[in-house]
C-alpha positions in Angstrom: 80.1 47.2 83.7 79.2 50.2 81.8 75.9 51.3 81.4 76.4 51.2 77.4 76.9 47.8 78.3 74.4 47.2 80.5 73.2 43.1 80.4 70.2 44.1 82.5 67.5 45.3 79.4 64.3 46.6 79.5 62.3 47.1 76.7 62.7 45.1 73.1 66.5 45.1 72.0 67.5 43.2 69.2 70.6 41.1 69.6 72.7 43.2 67.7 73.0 45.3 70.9 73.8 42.1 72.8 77.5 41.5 74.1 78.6 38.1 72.6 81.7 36.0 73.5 83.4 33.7 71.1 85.3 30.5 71.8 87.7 28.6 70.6 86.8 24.7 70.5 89.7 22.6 70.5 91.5 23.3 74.0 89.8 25.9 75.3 86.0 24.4 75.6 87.5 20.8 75.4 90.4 18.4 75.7 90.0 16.8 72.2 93.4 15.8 72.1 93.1 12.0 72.8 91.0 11.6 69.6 92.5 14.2 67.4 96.0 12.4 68.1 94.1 8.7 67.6 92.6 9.8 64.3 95.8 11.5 63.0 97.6 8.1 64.1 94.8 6.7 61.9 96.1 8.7 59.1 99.7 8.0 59.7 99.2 4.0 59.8 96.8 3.9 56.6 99.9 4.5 55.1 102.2 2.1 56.6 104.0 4.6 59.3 104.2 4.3 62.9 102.2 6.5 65.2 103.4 9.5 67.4 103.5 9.6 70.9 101.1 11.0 72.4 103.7 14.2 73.8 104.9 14.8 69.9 101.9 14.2 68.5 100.4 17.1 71.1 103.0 19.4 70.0 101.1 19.9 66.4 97.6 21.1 67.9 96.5 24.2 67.9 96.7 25.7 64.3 93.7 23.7 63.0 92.9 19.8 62.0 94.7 20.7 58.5 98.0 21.9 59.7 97.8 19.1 62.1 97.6 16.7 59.3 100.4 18.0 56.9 102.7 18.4 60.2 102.4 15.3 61.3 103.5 13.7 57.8 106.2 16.0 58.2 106.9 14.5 61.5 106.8 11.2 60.5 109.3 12.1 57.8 107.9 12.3 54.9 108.0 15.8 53.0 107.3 17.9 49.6 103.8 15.9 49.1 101.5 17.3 46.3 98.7 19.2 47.2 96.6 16.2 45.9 97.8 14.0 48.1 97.4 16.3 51.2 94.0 16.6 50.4 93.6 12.6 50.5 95.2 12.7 54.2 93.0 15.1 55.1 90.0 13.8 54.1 91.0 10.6 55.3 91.9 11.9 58.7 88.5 13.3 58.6 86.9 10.0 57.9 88.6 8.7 61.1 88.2 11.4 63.3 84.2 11.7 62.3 83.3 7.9 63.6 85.1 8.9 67.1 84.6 12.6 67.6 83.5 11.9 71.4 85.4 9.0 72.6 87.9 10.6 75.3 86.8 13.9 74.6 85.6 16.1 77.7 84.7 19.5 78.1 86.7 21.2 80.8 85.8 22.1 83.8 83.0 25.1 84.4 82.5 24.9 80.7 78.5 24.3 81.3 77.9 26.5 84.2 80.1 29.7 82.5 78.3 29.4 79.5 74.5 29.5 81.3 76.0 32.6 83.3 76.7 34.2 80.4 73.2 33.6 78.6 71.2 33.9 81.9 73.1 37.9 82.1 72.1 38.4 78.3 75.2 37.8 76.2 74.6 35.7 73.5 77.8 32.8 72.6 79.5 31.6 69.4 82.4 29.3 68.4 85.3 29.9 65.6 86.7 27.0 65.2 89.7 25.7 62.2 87.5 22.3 62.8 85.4 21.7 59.8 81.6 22.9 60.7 80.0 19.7 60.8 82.5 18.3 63.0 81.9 21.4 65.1 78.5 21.2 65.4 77.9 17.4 65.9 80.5 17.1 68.9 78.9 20.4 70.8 75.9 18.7 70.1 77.5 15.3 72.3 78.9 17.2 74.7 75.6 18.8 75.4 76.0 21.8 74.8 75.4 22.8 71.0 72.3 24.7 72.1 73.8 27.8 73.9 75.5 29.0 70.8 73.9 31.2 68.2 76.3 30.2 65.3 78.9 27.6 65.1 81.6 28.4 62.5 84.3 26.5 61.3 87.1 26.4 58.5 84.9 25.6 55.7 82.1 28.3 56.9 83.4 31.0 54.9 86.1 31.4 52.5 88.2 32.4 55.7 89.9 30.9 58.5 91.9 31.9 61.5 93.9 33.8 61.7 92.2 35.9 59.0 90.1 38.4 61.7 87.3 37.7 58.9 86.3 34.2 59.9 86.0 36.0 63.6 84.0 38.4 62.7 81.6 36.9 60.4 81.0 34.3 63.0 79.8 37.3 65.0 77.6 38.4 62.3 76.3 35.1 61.8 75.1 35.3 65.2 73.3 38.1 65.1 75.8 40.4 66.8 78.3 43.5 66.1 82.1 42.8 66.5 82.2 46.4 68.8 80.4 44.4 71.5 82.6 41.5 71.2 85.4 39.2 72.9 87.2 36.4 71.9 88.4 33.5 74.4 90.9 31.3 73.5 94.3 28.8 73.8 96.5 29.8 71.3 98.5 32.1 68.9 96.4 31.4 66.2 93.2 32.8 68.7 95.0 36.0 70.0 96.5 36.4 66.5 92.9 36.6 65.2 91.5 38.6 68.1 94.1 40.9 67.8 93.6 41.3 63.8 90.0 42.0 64.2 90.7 45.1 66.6 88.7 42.9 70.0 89.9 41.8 73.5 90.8 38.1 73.6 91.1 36.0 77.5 93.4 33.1 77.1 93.5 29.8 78.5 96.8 28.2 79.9 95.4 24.5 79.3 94.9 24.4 75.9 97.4 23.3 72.6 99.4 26.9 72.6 103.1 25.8 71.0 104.8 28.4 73.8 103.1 29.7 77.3 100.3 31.5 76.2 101.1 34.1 78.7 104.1 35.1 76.6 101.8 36.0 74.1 100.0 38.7 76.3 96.3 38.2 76.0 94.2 40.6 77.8 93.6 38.1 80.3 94.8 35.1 81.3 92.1 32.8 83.4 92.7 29.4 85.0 89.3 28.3 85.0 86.4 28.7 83.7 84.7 30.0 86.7 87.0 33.1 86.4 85.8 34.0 83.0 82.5 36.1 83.6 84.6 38.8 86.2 87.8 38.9 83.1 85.0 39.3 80.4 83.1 42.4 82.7 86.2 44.2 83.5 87.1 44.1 79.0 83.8 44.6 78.3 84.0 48.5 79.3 87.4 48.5 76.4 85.9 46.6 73.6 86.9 47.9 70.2 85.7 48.7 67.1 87.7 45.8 64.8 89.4 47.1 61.4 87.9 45.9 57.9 
């Protein structure tokens, strides 16, 4: 690593001269999808339709818990609903999802022990999430690990969501940080999308809820686990970016 990017301080330094790394939530810090998928079934059968399976119902992560809603109507057949009425799904799938945010949820593998590298080297951590904040914060919180980040972020944080590069980068503000000195790790389009809009180097996750490989859609690195995610994050940190406004 660069010295301009040296981890190893001395002196007083305020965090804004800190590296940071931001995560995704849903599939790239945890398998949510067993509870996502039950509380969108939820939604589905408080209207009298059947529930997807499980592989169908997987197909619609990825671009947030409000896409995921109005897609899966769609999938269940039903189409051109007001906006009125999409907002009573949401809220409702919300409802249901809120009373089971950790039952089959896991983090994945190395989540724990890459984050603690990360801090114990002096990067500071952050999530942008398209889950609504609360939600956000409460299930990092029962997966024991809301206490590493220095802001949680999610759709309704600011008046901006992914893909908009604005919902990444004030996340980074939020924490204290400067979006030159930052990364972005995620599953999907919607993460590399954002990374790429904000001008920052985004490592990708092949496990998560991307629609297509997310190889195909050439992150700046691809890592299999979360044990290989300090060595991708040293070798980009020399390249980070100033992001465009």
């Amino acid at each position: 690593m660069p010295a301009s990017l040296s981890i190893r301080f001395t002196g007083i330094v305020s965090d804004s001269a800190r590296p940071i790394v931001v995560f995704d939530l849903d599939g790239t810090l945890a398998d949510t999808a067993p509870d996502l998928i039950a509380a969108l079934n939820a939604t589905l059968q408080a209207e009298g339709l059947p529930p997807l399976v499980s592989e169908r119902a997987r197909r619609l992560l990825g671009s947030g818990t409000r896409s995921m809603v109005e897609r899966g109507f769609r999938e269940a057949g039903v189409f051109g609903s007001p906006a009125d009425l999409l907002e009573t799904r949401f809220q409702r799938f919300l409802g249901f999802y809120g009373r089971n945010l950790k039952r089959d949820t896991r983090l994945f593998p190395g989540v724990p022990e890459a984050l603690d590298r990360f801090r114990a080297e002096g990067w500071l951590l952050a999530v942008c999430t398209n889950k609504a904040e609360d939600q956000a914060r409460k299930l990092l919180d029962l997966l024991g690990i809301g206490d590493r980040f220095a802001a949680i972020c999610g759709y309704d944080t600011f008046a901006y969501r992914k893909p908009d590069p604005r919902h990444l980068t004030l996340t980074i503000e939020r924490a204290g940080a400067d979006p030159r000195r930052a990364l972005m790790v995620g599953d999907s389009r919607t993460d590399i999308a954002t990374a790429r809009a904000a001008g920052m180097p985004v490592i990708a996750v092949p496990f998560g809820y991307s629609d297509i490989p997310v190889a195909a859609l050439s992150p700046d690195r691809l890592i299999h686990d979360f044990g290989e995610l300090w060595a991708a994050a040293s070798e980009l940190s020399a390249g980070m970016r100033r992001p465009k406004r």
